[in-house]
VONU-443602 format. One record per residue (C-alpha): x negated, y negated, z; residue in three letters. Coordinates in steps of 0.001 Angstrom, whole numbers, padded with zeros to 6 digits, always signed. Layout:
REM residues N
XYZALA;...
END
This chain:
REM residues 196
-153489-129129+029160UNK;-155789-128814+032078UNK;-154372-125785+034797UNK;-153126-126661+037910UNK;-154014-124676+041079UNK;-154998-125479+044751UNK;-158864-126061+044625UNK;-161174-125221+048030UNK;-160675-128682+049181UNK;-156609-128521+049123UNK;-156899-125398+050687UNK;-158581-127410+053239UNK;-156685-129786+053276UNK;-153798-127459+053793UNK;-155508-125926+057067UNK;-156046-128864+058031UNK;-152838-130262+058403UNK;-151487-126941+060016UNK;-153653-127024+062715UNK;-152466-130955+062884UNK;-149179-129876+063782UNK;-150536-127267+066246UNK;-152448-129787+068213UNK;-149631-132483+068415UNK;-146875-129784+069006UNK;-149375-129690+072372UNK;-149475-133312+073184UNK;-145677-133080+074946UNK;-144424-135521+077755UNK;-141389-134266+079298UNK;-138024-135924+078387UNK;-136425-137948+080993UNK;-133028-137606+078713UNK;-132919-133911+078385UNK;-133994-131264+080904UNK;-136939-128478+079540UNK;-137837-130837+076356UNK;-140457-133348+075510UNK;-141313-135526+073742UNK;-144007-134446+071113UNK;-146484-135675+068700UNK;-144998-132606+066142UNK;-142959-135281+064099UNK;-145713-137233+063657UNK;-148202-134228+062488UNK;-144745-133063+059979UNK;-144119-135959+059017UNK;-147938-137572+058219UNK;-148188-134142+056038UNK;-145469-134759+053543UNK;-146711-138395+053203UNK;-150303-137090+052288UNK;-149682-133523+050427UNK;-148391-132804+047463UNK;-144971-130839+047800UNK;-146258-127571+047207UNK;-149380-128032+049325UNK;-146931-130100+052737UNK;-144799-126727+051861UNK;-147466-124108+052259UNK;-148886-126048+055567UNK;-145782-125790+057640UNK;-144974-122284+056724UNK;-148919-121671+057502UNK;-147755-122917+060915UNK;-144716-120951+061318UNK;-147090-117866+060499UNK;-149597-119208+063295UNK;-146077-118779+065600UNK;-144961-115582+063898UNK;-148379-113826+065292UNK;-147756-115390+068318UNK;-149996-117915+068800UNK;-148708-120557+071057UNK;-148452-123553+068468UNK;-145352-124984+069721UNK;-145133-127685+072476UNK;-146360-127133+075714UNK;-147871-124333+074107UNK;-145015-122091+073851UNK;-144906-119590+071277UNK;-142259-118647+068094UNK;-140558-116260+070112UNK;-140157-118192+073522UNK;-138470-121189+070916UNK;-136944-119729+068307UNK;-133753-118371+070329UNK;-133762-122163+072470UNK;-131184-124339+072034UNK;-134015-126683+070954UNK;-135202-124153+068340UNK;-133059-125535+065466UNK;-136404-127853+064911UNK;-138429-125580+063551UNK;-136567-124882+060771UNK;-136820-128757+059945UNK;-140178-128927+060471UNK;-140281-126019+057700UNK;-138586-127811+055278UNK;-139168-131954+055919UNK;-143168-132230+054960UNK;-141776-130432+051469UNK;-138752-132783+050692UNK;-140449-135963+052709UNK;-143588-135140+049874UNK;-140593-134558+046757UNK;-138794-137659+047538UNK;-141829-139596+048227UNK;-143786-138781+044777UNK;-140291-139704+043057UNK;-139473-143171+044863UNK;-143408-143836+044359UNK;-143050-143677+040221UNK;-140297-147339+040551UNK;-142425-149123+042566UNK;-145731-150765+042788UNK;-147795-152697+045089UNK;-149123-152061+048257UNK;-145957-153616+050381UNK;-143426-151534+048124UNK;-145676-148524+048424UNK;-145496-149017+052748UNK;-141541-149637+052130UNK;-141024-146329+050310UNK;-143488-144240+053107UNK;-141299-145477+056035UNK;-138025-145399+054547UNK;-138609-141862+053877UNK;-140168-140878+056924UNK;-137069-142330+058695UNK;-134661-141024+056913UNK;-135328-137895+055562UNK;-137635-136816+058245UNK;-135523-137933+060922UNK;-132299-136150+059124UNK;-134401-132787+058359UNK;-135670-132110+061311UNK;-132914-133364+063635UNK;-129507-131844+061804UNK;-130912-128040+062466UNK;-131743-128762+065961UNK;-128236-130373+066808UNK;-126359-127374+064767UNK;-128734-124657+066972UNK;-127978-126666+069986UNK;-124205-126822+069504UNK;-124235-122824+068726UNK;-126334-121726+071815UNK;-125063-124173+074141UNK;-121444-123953+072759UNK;-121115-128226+073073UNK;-119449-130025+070291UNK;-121375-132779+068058UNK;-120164-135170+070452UNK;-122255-133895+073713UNK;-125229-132171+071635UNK;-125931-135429+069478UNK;-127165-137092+072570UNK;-129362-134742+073899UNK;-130666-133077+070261UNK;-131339-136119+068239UNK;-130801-139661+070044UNK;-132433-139321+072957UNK;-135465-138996+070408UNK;-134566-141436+068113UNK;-136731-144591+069432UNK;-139921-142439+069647UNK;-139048-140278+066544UNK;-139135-143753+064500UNK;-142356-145058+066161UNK;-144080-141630+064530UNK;-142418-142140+061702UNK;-144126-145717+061019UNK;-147596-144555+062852UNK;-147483-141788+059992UNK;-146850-144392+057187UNK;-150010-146633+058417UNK;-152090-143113+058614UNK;-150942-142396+055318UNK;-151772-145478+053707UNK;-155421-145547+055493UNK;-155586-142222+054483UNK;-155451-142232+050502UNK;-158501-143942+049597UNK;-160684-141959+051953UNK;-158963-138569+050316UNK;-158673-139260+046448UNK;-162624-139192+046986UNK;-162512-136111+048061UNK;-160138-134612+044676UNK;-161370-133406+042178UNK;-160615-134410+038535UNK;-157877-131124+038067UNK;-154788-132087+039199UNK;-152521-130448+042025UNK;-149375-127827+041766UNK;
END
């Protein structure tokens, strides 16, 4: 049995998508719905990352991107900083964007083994992206934003998850076609060992 461990290109691959999620936490367009948030390219960056890494290696990006925030770098959107979003009522995010690219990756690898073909193989990408993405990274940020903001679910849905919703599942499907475009180009790049 060969051993498994994170080679120099994984590693890279790794960096790589941290720095992703740095640069489309920056590319923010403020929300007409909800005063002091934007929209982001984030999701798409967290989400693209579980599609492409293994679970291990989507895990160890996004908490290589919460360490880029815990030393205070600002790699949140509009280039705000751990600290400044943490304590937000829109903080609740970043503990999904901790956890989706790990369980979007799990779930993805799983659904992948019953199906086949290239139409089955888009199916699966999307219908995770949508709906465990969507789920993970929303259901923190409604719970923070009910806590700090002391609204029910009722008046912090709205502002902490719907008012996203349209351009949350446009990222989600962008991600999908990157991810698909993406595989060929990358399995080149693999070595023969396999991946934790």
């Amino acid at each position: 049995m060969k051993k498994n461990y994170l080679n120099v290109q994984r590693m890279a691959f790794i960096a790589i998508f941290a720095a992703l999620m740095c640069v489309c936490a920056w590319i923010a367009v403020p929300s007409p719905f909800s005063v002091g948030t934007f929209f982001t390219m984030q999701t798409f960056a967290i989400i693209l990352c579980g599609l492409v890494l293994s679970p291990v290696e989507a895990l160890l990006a996004s908490i290589v991107y919460l360490l880029l925030g815990v030393v205070g770098l600002p790699v949140f959107s509009s280039f705000g900083t751990l600290y400044s979003r943490l304590f937000s009522p829109f903080g609740g995010y970043i503990f999904g964007f901790i956890l989706a690219p790990f369980l979007i990756s799990l779930t993805k690898n799983g659904l992948m083994k019953l199906v086949s073909g290239k139409a089955m193989k888009f199916v699966v990408y999307i219908a995770t992206a949508i709906v465990l993405g969507i789920l993970i990274i929303d259901i923190p940020g409604v719970i923070q934003y009910m806590i700090i903001s002391g609204s029910d679910i009722s008046a912090a849905i709205v502002p902490a998850a719907l008012a996203f919703l349209p351009t949350d599942i446009l990222k989600c499907v962008l991600a999908a076609i990157v991810a698909i475009a993406l595989e060929k180009p990358l399995s080149k790049i693999t070595t023969r060992n396999r991946v934790i």
